[in-house]
C-alpha positions, 0 to 999 in steps of 0.5 A: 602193539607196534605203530607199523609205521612206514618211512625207513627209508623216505619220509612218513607218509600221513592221510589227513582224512577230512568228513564233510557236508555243506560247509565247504567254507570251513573246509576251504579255510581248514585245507588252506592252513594245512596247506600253508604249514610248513612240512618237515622233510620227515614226513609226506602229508596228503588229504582225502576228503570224504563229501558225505551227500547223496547227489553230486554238488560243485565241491570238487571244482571248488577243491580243484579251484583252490590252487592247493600245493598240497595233495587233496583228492575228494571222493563223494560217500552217498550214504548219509551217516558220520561213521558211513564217511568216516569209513570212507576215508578210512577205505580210500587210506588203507588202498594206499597203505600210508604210515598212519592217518590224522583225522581232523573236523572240517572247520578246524585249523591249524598253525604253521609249526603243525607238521613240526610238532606232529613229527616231534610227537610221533617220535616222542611218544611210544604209541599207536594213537596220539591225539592232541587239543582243538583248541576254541576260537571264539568268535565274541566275547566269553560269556561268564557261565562257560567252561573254560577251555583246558589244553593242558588237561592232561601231562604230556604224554599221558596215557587216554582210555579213548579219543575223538577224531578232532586232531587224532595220530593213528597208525595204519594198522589199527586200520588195515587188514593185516592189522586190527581192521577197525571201522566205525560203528554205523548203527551211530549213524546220527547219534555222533559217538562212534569216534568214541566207540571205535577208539574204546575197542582199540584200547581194549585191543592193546591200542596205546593211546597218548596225549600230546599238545605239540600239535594243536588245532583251532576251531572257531566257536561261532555266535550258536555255541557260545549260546547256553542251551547249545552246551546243553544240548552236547552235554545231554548228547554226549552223555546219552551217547556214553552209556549207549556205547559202554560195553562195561557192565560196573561203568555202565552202573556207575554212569547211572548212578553218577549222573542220573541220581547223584547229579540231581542232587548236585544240581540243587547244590549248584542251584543253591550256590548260584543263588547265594552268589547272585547278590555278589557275583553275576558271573560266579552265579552264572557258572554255578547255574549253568552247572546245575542245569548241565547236571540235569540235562546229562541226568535226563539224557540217561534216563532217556537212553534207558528208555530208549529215547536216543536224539539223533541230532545229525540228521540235519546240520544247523550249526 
């Protein structure tokens, strides 16, 4: 399908749409750095920031204090739900009708070449969607057990079956009423996912979706995430949630089957591994260790979702 890009005549115009709730800090620091990246004269960038709260909060005096250059405008979306505010934002952008939209999360930077590598992107790659790598900033020292981050996970312009919306290109008409109208799932409400979802649907409409690390952001990964039990618990999440929104029949078996058959037994085959590297290496034990338990977390999170056991974990924010 075609981008419906606008900028024939002047620059794009870009919606940077923002969710946030209770972590103006974060959101402060990441307004700050799109605002001190330099802007091509190709494209004409503006923020909306969707507050996700109930009642009032002194949020909008601390954007308007902030002595931003760059267009910010804060709207507050009572509802309380990720899809319900990315929603939000998503109806604020389309009554302004920009050439696309750039989701990016609250507590994600960037550099100063940004605009400059998104502006090659989108006129590199033929696509409705181009979404590009977050990159970890770790806020200690890298524990052994954990993955290591891999920006380059995919060629240059690869073509995805879906995206997230951290660091994400999409063209309005994926969006807008003459075009495909998309909105975010609100029944996955707490559950996170529904970027996932919606980017799913996209694709099987025709949506051509590619990669592109021209234009990274970077996200601080505090003490709590460089903690094990909070990689399980995204790796149980993020599972549990994946065979929730497959609407495939054969991927939804082969989910099942790969994680909560074959993966208990990949786990004991990592166990074993751990044990027979612990007298030699602690760390290569520890990677090994933290991939069995990962297996066994992803296996209990498809066999809760079959019983319909899903977590809702964003019905509080702690991290």
């Amino acid at each position: 399908m075609a981008t419906g890009q606008d900028g024939a005549d002047g620059p794009v115009r870009i919606a940077i749409l923002i969710c946030t709730r209770r972590r103006p800090e974060g959101l402060l620091a990441c307004l700050a750095s799109l605002d001190r990246a330099d802007k091509p004269a190709q494209i004409a960038p503006c923020v909306i920031v969707v507050e996700n709260e109930e009642t009032p909060t002194d949020l909008a005096d601390r954007l308007a204090d902030a002595g931003l250059g760059l267009p910010v405008r804060h709207v507050r979306e009572p509802r309380l739900g990720i899809p319900m505010a990315r929603n939000r934002t998503l109806d604020e952008a389309m009554a302004d009708a920009p050439g696309w939209v750039l989701f990016l999360d609250d507590d994600e930077e960037v550099g100063s070449d940004y605009f400059h590598g998104l502006a090659g992107a989108m006129t590199t790659h033929d696509a409705d969607v181009i979404t590009g790598p977050v990159l970890m900033d770790l806020a200690g020292p890298r524990p052994p057990w954990m993955p290591v981050d891999k920006p380059h996970r995919w060629a240059e312009g690869a073509v995805l079956q879906s995206a997230a919306t951290g660091n994400t290109l999409a063209a309005r008409c994926l969006f807008s009423e003459d075009g495909l109208g998309l909105r975010f799932d609100e029944t996955l409400a707490f559950t996170g996912g529904s970027d996932v979802e919606l980017f799913h649907r996209a694709v099987a409409a025709g949506v051509v979706i590619r990669w592109s690390t021209a234009f990274p952001a970077h996200e601080t990964w505090g003490p709590e995430r460089l903690k094990m039990r909070w990689h399980l618990r995204r790796k149980y999440r993020e599972a549990s949630v994946g065979l929730m929104i497959e609407r495939d029949a054969s991927a939804r078996r082969r989910m099942i089957v790969g994680k909560a058959i074959k993966g208990p037994v990949e786990a004991l085959g990592y166990g074993l591994a751990a044990l027979l590297a612990l007298p030699v290496s602690r760390a290569r034990s520890s990677r090994f260790g933290y991939r069995a338990l990962a297996k066994l977390w992803e296996a209990g999170a498809i066999l809760g979702a079959l019983t319909g056991q899903i977590q809702q974990p964003y019905r509080k924010i702690d991290e």
